[in-house]
N, C-alpha and C positions, 0 to 999 in steps of 0.2 A: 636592250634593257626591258625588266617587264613593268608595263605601267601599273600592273597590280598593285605595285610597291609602293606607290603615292596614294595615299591612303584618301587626299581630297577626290579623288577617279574610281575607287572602290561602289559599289552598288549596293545601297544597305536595303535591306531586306527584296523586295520584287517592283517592277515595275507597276502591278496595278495596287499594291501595299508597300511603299515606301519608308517601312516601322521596323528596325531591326537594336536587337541586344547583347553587346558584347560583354561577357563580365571578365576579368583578370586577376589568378590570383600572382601575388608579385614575392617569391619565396626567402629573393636575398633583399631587396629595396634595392633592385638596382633599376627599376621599369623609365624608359623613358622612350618621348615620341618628339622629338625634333617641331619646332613650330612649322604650324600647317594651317589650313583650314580646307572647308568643306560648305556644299550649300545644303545640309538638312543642318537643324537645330538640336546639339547636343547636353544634355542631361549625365553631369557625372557624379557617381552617390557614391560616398563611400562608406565601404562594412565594417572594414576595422585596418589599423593601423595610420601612417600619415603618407599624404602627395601633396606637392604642391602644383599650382596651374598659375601659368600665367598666361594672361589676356590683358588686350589691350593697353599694355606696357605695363600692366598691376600685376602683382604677387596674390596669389589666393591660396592660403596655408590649409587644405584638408585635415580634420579630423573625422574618426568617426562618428558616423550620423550625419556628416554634411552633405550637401552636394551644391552641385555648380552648374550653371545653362551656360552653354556656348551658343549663339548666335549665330545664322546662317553667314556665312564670308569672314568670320572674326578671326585673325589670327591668334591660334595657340598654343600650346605646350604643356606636355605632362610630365612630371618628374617625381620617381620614387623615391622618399625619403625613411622609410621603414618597409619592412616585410609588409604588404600589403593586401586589401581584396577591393577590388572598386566595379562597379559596374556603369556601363556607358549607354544611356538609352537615347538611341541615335532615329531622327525621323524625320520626312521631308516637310513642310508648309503645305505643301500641295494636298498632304493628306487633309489639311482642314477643309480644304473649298465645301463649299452646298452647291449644289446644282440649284437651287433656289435663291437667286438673293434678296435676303431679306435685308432688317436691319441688323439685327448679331453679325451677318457677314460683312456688312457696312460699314459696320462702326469700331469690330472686334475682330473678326478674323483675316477680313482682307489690309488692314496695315501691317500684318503678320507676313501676309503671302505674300506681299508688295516688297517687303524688306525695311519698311519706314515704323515700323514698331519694332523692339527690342524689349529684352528684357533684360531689367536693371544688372548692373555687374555687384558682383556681392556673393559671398559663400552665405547660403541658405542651412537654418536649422532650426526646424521648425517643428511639429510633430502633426499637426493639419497636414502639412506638405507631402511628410516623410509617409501618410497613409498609401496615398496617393503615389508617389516614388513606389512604393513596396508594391504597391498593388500592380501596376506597370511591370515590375521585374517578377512578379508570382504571376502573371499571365501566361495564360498559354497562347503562342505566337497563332494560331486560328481563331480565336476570339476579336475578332475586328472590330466587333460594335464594342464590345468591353474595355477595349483598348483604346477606342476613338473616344469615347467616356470619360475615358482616366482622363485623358488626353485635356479634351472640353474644361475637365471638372479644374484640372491644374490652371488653366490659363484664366478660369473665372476666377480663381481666389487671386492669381495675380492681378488681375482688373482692379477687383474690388481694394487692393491692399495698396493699389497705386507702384505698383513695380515692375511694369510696363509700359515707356514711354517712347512720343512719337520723336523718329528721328532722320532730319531732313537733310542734314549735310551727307556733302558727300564724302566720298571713304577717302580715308587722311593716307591710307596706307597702300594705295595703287601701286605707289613707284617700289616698297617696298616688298609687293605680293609678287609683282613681274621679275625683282632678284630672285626670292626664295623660289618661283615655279623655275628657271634658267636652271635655279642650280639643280631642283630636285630631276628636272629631266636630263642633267650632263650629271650624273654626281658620278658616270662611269667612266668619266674621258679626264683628261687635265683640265683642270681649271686654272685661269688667272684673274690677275684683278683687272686686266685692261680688259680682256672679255666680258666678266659680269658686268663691269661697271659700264659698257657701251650699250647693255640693255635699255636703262635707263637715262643713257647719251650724257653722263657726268664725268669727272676726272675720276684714276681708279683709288687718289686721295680723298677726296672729296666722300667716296664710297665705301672707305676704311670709316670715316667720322659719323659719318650717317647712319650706316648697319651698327657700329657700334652702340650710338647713340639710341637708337630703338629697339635693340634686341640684348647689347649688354652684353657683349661676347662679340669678336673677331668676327670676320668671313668666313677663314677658313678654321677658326673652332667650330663653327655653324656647319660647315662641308663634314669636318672630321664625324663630328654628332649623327650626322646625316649618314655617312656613309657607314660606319659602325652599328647604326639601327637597322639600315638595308643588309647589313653583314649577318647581323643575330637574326634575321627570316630565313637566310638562306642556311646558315647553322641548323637552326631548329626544323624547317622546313626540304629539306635539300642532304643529299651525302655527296654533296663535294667535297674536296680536298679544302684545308683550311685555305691555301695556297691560292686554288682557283678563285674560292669567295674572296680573298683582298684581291687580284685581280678584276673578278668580276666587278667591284665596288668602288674603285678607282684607286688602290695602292699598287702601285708598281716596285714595292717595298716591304717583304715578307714583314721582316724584323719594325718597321718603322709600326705597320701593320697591328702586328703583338702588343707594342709598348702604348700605340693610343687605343685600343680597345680596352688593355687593363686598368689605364689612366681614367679611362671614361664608366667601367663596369665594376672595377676593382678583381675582376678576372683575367684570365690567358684565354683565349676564342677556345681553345681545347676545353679549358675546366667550363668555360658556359656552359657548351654542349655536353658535355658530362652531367653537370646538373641540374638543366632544363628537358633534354632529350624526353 
């Protein structure tokens, strides 16, 4: 399997610049990313059309001009509800550090790097913000001091506006993160519910009510999602055989194959790659 394809393992931008930006434009509304998470802090704005994101078991309805922060460890989920363009400005904490500590890094940067500040959950529409937001995505990715600026200058109005708070418990969603990492790293072999569910040593009942309960969809709607997103890289990405990619992504089942891709896409894997290629 290639680990590329967990998107939480991907390397955004460099190691001594951890600042990278993806933008997507989405041509049928059919874009979607399986919840996941990832340790840089994500930024997602969008240009025009609608997605919805859900985090932290909330529904967050994109319009244009909104956007959203995703939190370093948050679980998420992105879902195309119209023809779309969003852009994702993805960056690590680490990029704040000062090699000086003062008090700014004391009092404002290092609950950030620490993981015990956040930023408030809430779709953002602001026009202060959105300068800010824009300026970031019209940067050119060598402008480092420019871009740590933005950077600075966004987290100061969140300070100042009170929409960054400190937060000391621990994470609710552990037992729930070690499912979702099982599956994304098996989603090419069989799965059962006695396997997943031994992950986190509970019955594989017990594990239908609970995944259900926090993500609102089945296990294995959650595998299918899953596997059909790893299916459309290798589509778009790959001239394999349609054939080989359900293999490769855990159907052992041409037809079965077909019928949940186009359930989930509203296409046949042929017409995707026909009109994403």
């Amino acid at each position: 399997m290639d680990n590329l394809l967990l998107k939480e393992q991907r390397e955004h931008g460099s190691a001594d610049f951890p600042f990278h930006i993806i933008s997507h434009k989405d041509a049928l509304g059919t874009y979607s990313v399986p919840h996941h998470w990832h340790d840089e802090i994500e930024i997602i704005y969008l240009e025009y059309g609608t997605i919805n994101i859900y985090c932290n078991e909330q529904e967050y309805p994109l319009e244009p001009g909104n956007f959203y922060i995703v939190n370093s460890n948050e679980l998420h989920q992105i879902l195309g509800v119209t023809p779309s363009l969003h852009h994702a400005i993805i960056f690590h904490s680490k990029l704040l550090d000062f090699n000086f500590f003062d008090k700014a890094e004391e009092q404002i940067i290092k609950p950030i790097t620490s993981g015990n500040a956040k930023f408030i959950s809430k779709v953002y529409d602001d026009h202060d913000y959105h300068s800010i937001i824009r300026q970031l995505i019209d940067t050119n990715s060598d402008d480092y001091l420019a871009i740590k600026i933005a950077i600075y200058s966004l987290i100061n109005m969140f300070y100042q506006n009170n929409l960054i708070e400190i937060d000391r418990e621990p994470d609710k969603h552990e037992d729930l993160k070690k499912v979702i990492m099982f599956i994304q790293n098996n989603f090419d072999k069989s799965l059962t519910l006695e396997m997943i569910a031994k992950q986190i040593m509970i019955s594989p009942n017990h594990l239908c009510k609970y995944f259900k309960k926090k993500m609102g969809i089945t296990v294995f709607q959650y595998i299918n999602q899953y596997r059909i997103n790893q299916s459309i890289y290798y589509l778009l990405h790959s001239q394999l055989t349609i054939i080989d990619i359900a293999m490769n992504c855990g159907f052992d089942n041409i037809s079965y194959y077909i019928r949940t891709f186009k359930k989930i896409t509203g296409l046949t894997p042929k017409q995707y790659r026909m009109q994403n290629k």
